[in-house]
C-alpha positions in Angstrom: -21.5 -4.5 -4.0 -20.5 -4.1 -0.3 -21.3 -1.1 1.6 -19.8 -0.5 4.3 -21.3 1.8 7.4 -19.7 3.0 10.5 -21.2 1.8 13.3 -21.1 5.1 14.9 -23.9 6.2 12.2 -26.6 4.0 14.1 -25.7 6.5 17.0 -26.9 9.8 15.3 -29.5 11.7 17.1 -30.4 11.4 20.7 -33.4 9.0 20.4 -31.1 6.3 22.4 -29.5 5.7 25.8 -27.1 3.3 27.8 -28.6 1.2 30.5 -28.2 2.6 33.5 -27.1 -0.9 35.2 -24.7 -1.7 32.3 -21.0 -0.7 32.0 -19.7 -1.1 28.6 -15.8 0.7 28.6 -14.1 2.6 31.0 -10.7 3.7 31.6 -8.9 2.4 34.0 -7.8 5.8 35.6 -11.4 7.3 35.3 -10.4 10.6 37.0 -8.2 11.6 34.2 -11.2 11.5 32.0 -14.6 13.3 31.9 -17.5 12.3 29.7 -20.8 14.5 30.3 -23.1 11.0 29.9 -22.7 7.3 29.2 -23.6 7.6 26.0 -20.6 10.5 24.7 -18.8 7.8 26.7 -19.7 4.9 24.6 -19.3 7.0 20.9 -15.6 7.8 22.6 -14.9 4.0 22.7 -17.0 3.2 19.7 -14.9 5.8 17.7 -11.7 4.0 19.2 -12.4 0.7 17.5 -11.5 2.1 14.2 -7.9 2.8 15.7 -5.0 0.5 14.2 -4.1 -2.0 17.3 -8.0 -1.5 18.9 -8.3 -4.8 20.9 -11.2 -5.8 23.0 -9.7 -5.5 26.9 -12.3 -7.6 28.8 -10.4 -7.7 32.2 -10.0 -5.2 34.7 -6.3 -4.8 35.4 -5.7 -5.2 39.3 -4.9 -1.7 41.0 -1.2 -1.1 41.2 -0.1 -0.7 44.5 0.4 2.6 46.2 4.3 2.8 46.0 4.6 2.5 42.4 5.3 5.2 40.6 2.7 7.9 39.3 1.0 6.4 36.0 2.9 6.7 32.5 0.2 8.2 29.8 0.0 4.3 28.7 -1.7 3.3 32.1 -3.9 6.1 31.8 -4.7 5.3 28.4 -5.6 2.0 29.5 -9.2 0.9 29.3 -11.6 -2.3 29.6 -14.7 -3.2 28.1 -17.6 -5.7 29.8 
């Protein structure tokens, strides 16, 4: 018998916190989203892993320069995790 339990359930309730030192994701265009504390922060990204295609992006993309055009809703999308 296998049982299987989202990981967001060890999450419920507010008895936990993020490290204040500790980045875990973040999108790369931060200022085109808002999260009211680290922790709604990391459920967002912990709710994305059950997404089909979810991969673990480890590396910071390098800023694009500033004559590129303004970012497609895929760079803004785009995210890294430490």
């Amino acid at each position: 018998y296998i049982c299987y339990v989202t990981v967001t359930e060890y999450f419920k309730g507010s008895n936990w916190k993020v490290h204040p030192d500790w980045v875990y994701c973040e999108y790369n265009s931060a200022s085109d989203k808002y999260f009211s504390s680290p922790e709604e922060r990391v459920l967002h990204f912990l709710a994305r892993t059950r997404r089909p295609g979810w991969k673990w992006m480890s590396l910071r993309p390098r800023s694009p320069s500033s004559h590129h055009k303004q970012a497609s809703k895929a760079d803004k999308d785009s995210y890294y995790c430490k």
